[in-house]
C-alpha positions in Angstrom: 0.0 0.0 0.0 1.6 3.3 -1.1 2.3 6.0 1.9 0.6 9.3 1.5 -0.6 12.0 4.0 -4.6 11.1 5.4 -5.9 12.7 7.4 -9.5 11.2 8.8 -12.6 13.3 8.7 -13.9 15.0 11.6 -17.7 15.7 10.7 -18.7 18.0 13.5 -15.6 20.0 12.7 -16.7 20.4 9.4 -20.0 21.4 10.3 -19.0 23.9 12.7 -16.6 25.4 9.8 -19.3 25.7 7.1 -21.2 27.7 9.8 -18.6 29.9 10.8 -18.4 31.0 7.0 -21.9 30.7 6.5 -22.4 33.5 9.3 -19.8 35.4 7.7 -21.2 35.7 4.3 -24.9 35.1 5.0 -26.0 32.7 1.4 -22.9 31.6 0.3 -22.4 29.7 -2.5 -20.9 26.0 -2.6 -18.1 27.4 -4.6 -17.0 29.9 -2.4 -17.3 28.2 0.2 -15.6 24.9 -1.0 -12.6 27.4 -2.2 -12.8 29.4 1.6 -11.8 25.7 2.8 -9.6 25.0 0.7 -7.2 28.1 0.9 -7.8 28.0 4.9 -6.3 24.0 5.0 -3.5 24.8 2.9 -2.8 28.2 5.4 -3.2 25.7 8.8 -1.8 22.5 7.1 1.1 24.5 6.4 1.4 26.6 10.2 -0.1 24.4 12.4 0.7 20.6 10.3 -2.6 19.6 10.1 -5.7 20.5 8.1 -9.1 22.2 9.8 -11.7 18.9 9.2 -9.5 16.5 7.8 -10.9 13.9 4.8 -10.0 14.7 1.1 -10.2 17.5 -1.3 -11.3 16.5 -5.2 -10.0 18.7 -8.2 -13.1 19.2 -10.3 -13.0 21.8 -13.3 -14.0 24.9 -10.9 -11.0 24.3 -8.4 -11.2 21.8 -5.4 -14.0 20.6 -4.1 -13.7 18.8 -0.2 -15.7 15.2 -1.1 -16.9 15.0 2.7 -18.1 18.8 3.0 -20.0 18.2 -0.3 -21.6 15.0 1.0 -22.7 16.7 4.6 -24.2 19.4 2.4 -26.2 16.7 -0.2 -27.6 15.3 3.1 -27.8 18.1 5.6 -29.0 15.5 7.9 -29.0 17.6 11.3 -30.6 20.7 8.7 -27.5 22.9 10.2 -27.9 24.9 6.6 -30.4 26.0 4.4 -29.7 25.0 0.7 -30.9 26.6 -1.6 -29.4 24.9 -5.2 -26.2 26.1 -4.8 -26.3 28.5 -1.6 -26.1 28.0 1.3 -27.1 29.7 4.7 -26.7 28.6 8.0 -29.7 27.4 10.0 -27.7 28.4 13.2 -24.8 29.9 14.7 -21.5 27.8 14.5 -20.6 26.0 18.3 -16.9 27.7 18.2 -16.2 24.7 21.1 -15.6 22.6 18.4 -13.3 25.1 16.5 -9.5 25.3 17.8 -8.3 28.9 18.4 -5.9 28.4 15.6 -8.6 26.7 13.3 -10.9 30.5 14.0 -7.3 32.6 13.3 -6.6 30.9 10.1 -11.0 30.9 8.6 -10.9 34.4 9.9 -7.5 35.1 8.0 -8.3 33.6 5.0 -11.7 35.0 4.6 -10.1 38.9 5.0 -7.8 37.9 2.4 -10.2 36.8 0.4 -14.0 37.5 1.4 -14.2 39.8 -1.4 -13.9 37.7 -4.1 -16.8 36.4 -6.3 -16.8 32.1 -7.1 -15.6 32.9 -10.0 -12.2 34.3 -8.6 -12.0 31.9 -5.9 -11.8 29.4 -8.7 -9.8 31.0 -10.6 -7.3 31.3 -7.7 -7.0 27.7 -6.8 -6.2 26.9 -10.2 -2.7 28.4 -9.8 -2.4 26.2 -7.0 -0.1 23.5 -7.4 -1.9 20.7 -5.3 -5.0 21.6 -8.2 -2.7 21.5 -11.4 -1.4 18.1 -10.1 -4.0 16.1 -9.4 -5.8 17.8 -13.0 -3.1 16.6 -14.5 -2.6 13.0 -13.0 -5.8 12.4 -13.1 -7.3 8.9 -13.6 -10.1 6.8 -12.6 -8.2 5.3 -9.6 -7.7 8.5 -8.0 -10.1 10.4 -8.9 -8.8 13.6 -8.9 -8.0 13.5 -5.6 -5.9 16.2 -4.4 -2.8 15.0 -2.5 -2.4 16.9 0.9 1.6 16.6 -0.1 1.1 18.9 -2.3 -0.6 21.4 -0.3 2.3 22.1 2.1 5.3 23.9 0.6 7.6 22.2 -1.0 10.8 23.7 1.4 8.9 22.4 4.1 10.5 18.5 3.5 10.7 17.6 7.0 6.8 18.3 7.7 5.8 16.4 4.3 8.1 13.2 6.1 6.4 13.4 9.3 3.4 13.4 8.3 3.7 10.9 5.9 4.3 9.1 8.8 2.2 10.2 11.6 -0.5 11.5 9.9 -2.9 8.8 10.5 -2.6 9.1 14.4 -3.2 13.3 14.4 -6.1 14.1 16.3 -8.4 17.0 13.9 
C-alpha cells in the first residue's frame, strides 16, 4: 500500500466550519465556500501541520471541491444549513467549542484575504495552486482527482511532508 498524508474526517468540525463561513457571508455559494476551505487547509496544514476537518479535497474543473463537505451538504442530515441549489445559509450559529483557536485565526484570515472575491475568482485562484494542477493533470479513474495533501504544504517544508507521511494517521483534527 503506497504511503501518503490522510488525514480522517472529523464531521462536527466540518459542520462547525461551514457555519462559521456561513455567518460570515450570510447565502454563500458552494463554490466559495468549498474554495474558503480549501485556501484556509492549505494556510493551517502549512502553520499548524494539520488541516481544519481532515478527509479529502477532489480537483473538479471549478478548483477543489472537499468530497466529505459536499456530501454533509447533499444530506444536511441535522438541517445545520439551508440549501438553496447552490447556496447555502446557516440554520444556526456555529458552536466555536468545536473550533481550535488556531482553526478560527486561520478561517478568519483567509476570509479577509479573500471574502471579497466572487466564485468565479475563488476558482480562478485555486487553479494556480499546485496541489489543483497536479491532481488535474494525474488524473485517472483510480484516484479520482484526488488532491494529495503533499502537495498542499510547501515544497521547502520536506521535514513536515516526512512526518506526516508518517504520523498523519494518528493526528487528532
Amino acid at each position: 500500500m503506497a504511503k501518503g498524508i490522510k488525514f480522517k474526517f472529523n464531521k462536527q468540525k466540518a459542520i462547525e466550519a461551514i457555519l462559521y463561513l456561513a455567518n460570515k457571508r450570510p447565502s454563500i455559494d458552494k463554490m466559495s465556500l468549498f474554495k474558503f476551505l480549501f485556501f484556509a487547509d492549505i494556510e493551517h496544514l502549512n502553520k499548524y501541520a494539520r488541516p481544519i476537518f481532515g478527509g479529502y479535497y477532489v480537483a473538479m474543473p471549478f478548483g477543489p471541491v472537499p468530497s466529505q463537505v459536499c456530501d454533509l451538504l447533499k444530506r444536511n442530515e441535522q438541517k445545520d444549513f439551508l440549501i438553496d441549489g447552490y447556496m447555502v445559509t446557516a440554520a444556526r450559529k456555529a458552536n466555536l467549542d468545536y473550533l481550535s483557536k488556531t482553526d478560527k485565526e486561520v478561517l478568519d484570515q483567509v476570509y479577509g484575504k479573500l471574502g471579497n472575491y466572487n466564485a468565479r475568482e475563488l476558482s480562478e485562484l485555486s487553479h494556480e495552486h499546485i496541489s489543483w494542477k497536479n491532481a488535474r493533470a494525474f488524473r485517472s479513474w483510480l484516484n479520482n482527482n484526488k488532491i494529495k495533501f503533499e502537495d498542499m504544504i510547501e515544497p521547502s517544508n520536506k521535514e513536515l511532508i516526512e512526518d506526516l507521511v508518517e504520523n498523519s494517521q494518528y493526528i487528532l483534527i
